[in-house]
C-alpha positions as CSV (number, residue, x, y, z in Angstrom):
1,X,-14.9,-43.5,-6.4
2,X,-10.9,-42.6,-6.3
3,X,-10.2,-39.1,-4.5
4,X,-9.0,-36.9,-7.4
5,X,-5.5,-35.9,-6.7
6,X,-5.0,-32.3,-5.0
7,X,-3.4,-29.5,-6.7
8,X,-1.8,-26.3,-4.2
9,X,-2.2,-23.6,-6.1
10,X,0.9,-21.3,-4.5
11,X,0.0,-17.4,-5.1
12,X,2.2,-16.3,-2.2
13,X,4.6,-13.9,-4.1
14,X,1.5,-11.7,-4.9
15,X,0.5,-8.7,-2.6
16,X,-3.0,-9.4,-1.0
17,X,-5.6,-7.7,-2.0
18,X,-4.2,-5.8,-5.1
19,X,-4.7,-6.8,-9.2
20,X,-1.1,-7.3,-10.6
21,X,-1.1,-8.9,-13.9
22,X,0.3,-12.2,-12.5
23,X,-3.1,-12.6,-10.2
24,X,-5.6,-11.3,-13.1
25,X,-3.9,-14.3,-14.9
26,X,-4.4,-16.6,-12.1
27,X,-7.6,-15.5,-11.6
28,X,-8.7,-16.1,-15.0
29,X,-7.3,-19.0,-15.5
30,X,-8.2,-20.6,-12.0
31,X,-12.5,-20.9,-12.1
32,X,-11.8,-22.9,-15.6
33,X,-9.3,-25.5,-13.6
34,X,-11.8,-26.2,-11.1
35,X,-15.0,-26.6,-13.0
36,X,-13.5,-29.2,-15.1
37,X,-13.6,-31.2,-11.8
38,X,-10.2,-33.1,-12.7
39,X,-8.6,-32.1,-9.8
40,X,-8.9,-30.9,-6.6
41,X,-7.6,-27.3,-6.5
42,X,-6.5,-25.6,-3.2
43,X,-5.8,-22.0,-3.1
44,X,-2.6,-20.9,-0.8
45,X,-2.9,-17.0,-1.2
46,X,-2.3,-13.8,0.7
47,X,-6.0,-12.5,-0.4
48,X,-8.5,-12.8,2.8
49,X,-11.1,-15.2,1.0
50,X,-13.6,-12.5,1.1
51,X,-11.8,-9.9,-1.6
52,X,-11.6,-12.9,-3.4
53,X,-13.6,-13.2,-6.9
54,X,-16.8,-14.5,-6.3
55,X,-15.8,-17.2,-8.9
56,X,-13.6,-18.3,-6.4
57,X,-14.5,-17.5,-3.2
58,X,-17.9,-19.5,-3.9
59,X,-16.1,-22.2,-5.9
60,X,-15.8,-24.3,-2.8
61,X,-11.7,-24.5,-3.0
62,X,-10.5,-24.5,0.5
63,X,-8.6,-20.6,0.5
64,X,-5.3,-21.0,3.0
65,X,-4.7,-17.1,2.9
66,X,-0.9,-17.0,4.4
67,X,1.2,-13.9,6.1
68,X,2.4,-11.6,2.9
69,X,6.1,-10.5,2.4
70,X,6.7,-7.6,0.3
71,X,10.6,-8.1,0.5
72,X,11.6,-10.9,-2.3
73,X,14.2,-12.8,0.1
74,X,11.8,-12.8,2.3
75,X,8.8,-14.1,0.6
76,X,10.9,-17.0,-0.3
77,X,12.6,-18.3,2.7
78,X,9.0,-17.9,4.0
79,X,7.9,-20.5,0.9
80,X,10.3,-22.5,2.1
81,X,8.6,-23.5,5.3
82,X,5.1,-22.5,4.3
83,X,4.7,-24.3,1.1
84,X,6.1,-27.8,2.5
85,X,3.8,-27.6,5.3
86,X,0.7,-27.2,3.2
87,X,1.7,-29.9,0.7
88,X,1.6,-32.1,3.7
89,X,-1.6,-30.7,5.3
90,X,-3.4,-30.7,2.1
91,X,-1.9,-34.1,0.6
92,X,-1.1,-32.2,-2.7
93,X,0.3,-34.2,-5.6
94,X,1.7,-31.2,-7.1
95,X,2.1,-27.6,-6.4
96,X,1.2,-24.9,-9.2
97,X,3.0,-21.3,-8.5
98,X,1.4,-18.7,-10.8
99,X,4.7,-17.0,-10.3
100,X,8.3,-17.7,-11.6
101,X,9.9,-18.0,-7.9
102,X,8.8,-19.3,-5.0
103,X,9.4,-22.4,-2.7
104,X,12.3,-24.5,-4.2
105,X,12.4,-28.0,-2.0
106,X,12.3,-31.0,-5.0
107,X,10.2,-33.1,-2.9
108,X,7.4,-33.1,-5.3
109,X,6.2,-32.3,-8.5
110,X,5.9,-28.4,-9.2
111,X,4.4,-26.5,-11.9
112,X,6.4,-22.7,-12.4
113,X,4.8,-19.8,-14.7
114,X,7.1,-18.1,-16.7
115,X,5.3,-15.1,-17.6
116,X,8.3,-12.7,-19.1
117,X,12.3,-12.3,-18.8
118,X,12.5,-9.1,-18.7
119,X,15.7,-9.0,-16.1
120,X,17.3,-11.1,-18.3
121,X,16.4,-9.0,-21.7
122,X,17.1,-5.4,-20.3
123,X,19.1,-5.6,-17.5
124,X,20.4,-2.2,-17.8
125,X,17.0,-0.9,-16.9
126,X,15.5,-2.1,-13.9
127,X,17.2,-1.8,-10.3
128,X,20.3,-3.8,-9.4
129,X,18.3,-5.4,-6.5
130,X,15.9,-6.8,-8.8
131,X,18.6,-7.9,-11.1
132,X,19.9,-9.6,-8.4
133,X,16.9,-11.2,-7.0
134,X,15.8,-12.5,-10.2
135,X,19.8,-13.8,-10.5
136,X,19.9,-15.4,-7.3
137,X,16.1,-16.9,-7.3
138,X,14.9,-17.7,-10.6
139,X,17.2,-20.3,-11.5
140,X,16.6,-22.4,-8.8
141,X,13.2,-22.3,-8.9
142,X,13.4,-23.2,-13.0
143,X,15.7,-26.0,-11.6
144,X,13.2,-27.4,-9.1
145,X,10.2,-27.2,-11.2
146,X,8.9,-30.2,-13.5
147,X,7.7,-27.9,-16.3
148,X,7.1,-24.7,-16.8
149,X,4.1,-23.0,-17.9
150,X,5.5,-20.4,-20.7
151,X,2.9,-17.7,-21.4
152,X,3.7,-17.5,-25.3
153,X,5.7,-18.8,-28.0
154,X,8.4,-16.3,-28.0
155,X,8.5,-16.2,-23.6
156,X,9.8,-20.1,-24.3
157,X,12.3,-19.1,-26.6
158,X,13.4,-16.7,-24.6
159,X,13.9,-19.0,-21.6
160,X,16.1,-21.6,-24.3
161,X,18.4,-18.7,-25.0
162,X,19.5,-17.2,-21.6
163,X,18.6,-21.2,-20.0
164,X,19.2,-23.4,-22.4
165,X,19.8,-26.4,-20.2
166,X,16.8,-25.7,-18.0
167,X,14.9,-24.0,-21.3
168,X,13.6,-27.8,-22.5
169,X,10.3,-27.3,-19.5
170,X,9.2,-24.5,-20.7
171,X,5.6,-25.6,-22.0
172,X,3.9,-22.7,-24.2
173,X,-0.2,-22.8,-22.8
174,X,-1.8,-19.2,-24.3
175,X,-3.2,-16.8,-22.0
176,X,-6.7,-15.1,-23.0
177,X,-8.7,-12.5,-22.4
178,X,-9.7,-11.5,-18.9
179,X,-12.7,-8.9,-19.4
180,X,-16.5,-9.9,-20.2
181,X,-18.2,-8.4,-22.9
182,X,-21.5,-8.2,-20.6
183,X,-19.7,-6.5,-18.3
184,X,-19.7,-3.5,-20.7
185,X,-22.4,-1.2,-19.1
186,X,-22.4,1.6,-22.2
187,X,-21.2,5.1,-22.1
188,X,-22.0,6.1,-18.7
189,X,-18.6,4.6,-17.8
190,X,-17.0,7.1,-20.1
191,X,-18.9,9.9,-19.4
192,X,-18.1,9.2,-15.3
193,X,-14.4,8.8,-16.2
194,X,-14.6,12.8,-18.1
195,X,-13.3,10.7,-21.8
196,X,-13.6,12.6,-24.3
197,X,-14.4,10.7,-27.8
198,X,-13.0,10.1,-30.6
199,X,-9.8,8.7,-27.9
200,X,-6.8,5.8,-28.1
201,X,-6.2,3.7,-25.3
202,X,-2.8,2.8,-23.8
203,X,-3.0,-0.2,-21.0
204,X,-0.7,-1.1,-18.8
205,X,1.7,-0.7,-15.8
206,X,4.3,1.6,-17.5
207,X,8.0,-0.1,-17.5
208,X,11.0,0.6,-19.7
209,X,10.2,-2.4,-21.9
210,X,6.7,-0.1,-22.6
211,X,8.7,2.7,-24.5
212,X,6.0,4.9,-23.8
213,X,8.3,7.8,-25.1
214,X,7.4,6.3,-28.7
215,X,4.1,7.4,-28.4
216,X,4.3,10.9,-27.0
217,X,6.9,11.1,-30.3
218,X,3.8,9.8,-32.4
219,X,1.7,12.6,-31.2
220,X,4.0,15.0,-31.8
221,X,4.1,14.2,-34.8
222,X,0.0,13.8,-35.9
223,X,-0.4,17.2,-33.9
224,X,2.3,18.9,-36.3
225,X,-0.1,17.9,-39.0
226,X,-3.0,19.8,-36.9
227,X,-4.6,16.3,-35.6
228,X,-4.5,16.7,-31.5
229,X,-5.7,12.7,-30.2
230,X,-7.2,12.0,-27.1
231,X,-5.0,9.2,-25.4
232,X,-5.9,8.0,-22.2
233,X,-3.5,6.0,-20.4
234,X,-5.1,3.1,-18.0
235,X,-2.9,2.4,-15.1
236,X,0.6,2.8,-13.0
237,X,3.2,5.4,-14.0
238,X,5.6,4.7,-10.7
239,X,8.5,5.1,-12.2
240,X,7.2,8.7,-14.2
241,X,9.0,7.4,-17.5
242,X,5.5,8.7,-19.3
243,X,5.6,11.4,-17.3
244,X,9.2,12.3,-18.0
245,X,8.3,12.0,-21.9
246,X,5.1,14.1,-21.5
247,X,7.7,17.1,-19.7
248,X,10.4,17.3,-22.4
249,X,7.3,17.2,-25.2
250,X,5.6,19.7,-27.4
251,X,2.2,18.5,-26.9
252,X,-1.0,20.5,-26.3
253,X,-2.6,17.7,-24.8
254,X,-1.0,15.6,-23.1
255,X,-1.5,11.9,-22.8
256,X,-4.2,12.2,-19.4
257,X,-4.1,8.8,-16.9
258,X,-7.3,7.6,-15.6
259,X,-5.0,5.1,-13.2
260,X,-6.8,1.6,-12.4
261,X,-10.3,0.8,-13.3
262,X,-12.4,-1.4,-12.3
263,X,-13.3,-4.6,-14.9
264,X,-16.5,-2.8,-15.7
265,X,-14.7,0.4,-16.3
266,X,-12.3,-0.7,-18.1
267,X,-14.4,-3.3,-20.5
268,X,-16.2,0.2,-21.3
269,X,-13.2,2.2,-21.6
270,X,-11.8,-0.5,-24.4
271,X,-15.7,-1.1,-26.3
272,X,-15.7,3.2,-26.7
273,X,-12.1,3.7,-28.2
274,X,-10.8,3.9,-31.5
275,X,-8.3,2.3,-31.0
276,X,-5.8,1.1,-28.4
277,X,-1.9,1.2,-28.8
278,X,1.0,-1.2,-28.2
279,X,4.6,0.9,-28.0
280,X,6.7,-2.0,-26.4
281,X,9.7,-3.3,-27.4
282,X,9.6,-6.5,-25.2
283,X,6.3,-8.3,-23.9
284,X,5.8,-11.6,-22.5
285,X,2.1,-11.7,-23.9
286,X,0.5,-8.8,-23.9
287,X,-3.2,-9.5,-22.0
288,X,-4.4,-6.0,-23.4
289,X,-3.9,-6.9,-27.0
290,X,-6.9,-10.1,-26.7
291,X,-8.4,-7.5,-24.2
292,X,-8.9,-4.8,-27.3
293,X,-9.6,-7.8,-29.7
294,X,-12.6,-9.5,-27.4
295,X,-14.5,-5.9,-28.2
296,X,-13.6,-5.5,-31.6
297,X,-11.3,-2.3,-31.0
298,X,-8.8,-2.0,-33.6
299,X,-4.9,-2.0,-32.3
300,X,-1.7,-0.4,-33.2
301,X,1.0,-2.6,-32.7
302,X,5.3,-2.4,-32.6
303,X,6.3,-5.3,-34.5
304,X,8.0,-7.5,-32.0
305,X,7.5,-11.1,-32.8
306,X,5.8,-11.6,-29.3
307,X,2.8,-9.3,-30.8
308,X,2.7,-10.7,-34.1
309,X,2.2,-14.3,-32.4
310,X,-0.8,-12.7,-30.0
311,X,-2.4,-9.8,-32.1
312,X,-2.3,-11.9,-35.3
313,X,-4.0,-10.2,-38.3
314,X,-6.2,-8.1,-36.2
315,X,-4.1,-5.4,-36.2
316,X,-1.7,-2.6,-38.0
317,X,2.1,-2.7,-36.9
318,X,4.8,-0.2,-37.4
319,X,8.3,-1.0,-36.9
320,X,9.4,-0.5,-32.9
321,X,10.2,2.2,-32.1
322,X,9.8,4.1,-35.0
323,X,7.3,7.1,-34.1
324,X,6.8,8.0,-37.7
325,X,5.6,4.7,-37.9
326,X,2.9,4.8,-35.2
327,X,2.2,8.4,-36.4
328,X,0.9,7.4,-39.9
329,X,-1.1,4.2,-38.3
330,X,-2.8,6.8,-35.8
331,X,-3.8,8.9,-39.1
332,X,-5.2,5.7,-40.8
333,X,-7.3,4.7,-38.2
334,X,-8.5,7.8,-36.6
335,X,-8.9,9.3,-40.5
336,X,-10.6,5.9,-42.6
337,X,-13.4,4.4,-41.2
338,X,-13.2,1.6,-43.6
339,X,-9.3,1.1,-42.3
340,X,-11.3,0.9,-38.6
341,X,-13.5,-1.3,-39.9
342,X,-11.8,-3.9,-41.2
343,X,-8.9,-4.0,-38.5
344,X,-11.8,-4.6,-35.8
345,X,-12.8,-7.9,-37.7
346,X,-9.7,-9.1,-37.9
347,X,-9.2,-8.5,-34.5
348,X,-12.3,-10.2,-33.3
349,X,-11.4,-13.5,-35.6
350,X,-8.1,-13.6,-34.1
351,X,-9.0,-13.3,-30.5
352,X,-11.5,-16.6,-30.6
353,X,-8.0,-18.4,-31.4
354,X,-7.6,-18.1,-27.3
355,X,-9.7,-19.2,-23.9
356,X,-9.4,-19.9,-20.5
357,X,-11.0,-23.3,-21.5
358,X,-8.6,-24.2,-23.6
359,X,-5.6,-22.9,-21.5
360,X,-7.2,-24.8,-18.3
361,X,-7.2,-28.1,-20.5
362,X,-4.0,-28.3,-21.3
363,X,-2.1,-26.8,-18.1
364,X,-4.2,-30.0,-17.2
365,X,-2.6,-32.1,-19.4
366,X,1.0,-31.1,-17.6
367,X,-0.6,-31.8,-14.4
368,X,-1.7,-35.3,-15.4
369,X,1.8,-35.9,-17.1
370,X,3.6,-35.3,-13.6
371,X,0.9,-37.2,-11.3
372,X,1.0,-39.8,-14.1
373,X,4.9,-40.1,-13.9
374,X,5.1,-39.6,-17.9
């Protein structure tokens, strides 16, 4: 029988040992590649193999964990010698990087993710070193790559309009959700976290693009009309822009973060809501909408057309950044059952449009399309 062609999975740009969205993705998306037994997958990471996923770590995919560079310039010239070396030692036909940027030789067929553009959409709000990073980094690495993996529909035509010579490899493959149902152990997970019920979720690492001011505006506005809503925010605030907002409010109670949870956690935190809220103005996908939708929890979206792609029917949208908006959505769900009821059907049909399987199958198909010389 032939050896099956070898696949380097590069997932050097990531800091070891830490979930960032870009390695929950990889993660997800990785057991699927290699149990299709198409390929042979090796993982060049800067995890040790034992924090690893056990659907990975006992996979049997050689794990090449590599020194870690937190500074960008510095990860990359690293790539630069590190990747070429293990294309060579592993005989890979192709290298897949998870990330956007990374190694940039053109010696062999690479495979970028494009997950958002953020830089590129608000400039004016992130740090001029990133701007600049992203400036000096991600075109070349768009240049170098055969295709590139675009997370959603409106991430590829985002990458036509600010590349549009580069923009024609962009390849839309769907991302799903990353949480079990099983893993949902009941309410003990709530009670441990101190949640009190009826509550809203709001997921994610807060970034301008997150608007999280929107909300606190929202419950301003429901607690005017004598509704106070618990709203528990899961994960990073490092910049304090929900903080700030929270400080120049009127609230009572204040939106109260529960930081990072574990996947147990949080598939409990997301089954016991009722409901979980989207304030962005930008996304690239937007993993907590399916996230919500696997368990049924009904969602309050902005209506970006990044959210109506992903959240499909399965959930109520209010124009972004309009607070009123979100205000009257809150009252609906939190004050009509049958409103509840019917969002979280929706929202469970529309989330079986998406899998890992299916995602694996047809990053697949790009691999076998480069290997193939097609």
């Amino acid at each position: 029988m032939a050896k099956r062609p070898t696949i380097l999975v590069n997932h050097l740009l990531e800091p070891p040992n830490r979930i960032t969205g870009i390695t929950r993705y990889l993660f997800a998306l990785l057991p699927e590649l290699v149990s299709r037994n198409t390929f042979e997958y090796v993982l060049a990471t800067t995890w040790d193999k034992e924090t690893l996923p056990a659907a990975i770590a006992k996979s049997g995919m050689p794990v090449l964990t590599q020194r870690y560079y937190n500074s960008m310039p510095r990860n990359v010239i690293a790539q630069m010698a590190t990747i070429p070396r293990l294309i060579h030692k592993t005989r890979a036909a192709l290298e897949f990087n998870c990330n956007p940027i990374g190694c940039v030789w053109p010696a062999w067929p690479r495979v970028i993710t494009v997950h958002d553009l953020y830089f590129d959409l608000l400039p004016g709000q992130y740090p001029f070193r990133h701007r600049l990073w992203w400036r000096l980094f991600f075109a070349p690495a768009l240049a170098s790559s055969s295709s590139a993996v675009c997370v959603s529909v409106n991430t590829q035509n985002d990458l036509r309009h600010f590349y549009p010579r580069l923009g024609r490899k962009g390849i839309v493959v769907h991302e799903a959700g990353t949480l079990s149902i099983e893993l949902h152990s009941g309410a003990s997970e709530i009670d441990k976290l101190k949640m009190n019920r009826p509550y809203a979720l709001y997921v994610g690492n807060i970034s301008p693009n997150k608007a999280p001011e929107v909300l606190v505006r929202a419950l301003e506005m429901t607690q005017s009309m004598g509704h106070e809503l618990n709203v528990y925010h899961v994960g990073r605030d490092e910049k304090g822009l929900l903080l700030e907002a929270l400080r120049r409010s009127r609230l009572n109670r204040w939106v109260k973060s529960v930081g990072f949870l574990s996947d147990s956690a949080l598939a409990a935190a997301y089954a016991h809501a009722t409901c979980v809220i989207v304030t962005s103005t930008h996304e690239g996908f937007c993993l907590p909408v399916l996230e919500a939708q696997d368990f049924g929890t009904p969602l309050i979206c902005s209506d970006i057309p990044v959210l109506r792609e992903v959240a499909g029917q399965g959930a109520l949208f209010f124009s972004s950044g309009d607070a009123t908006g979100l205000a009257q959505c809150l009252e609906l769900i939190f004050g009509n059952a049958g409103t509840r009821q019917s969002v979280s059907l929706a929202a469970q049909r529309n989330a079986k449009r998406f899998s890992w399987t299916k995602a694996a199958g047809e990053i697949e198909e790009i691999f076998k399309g480069l290997i193939n010389g097609n």
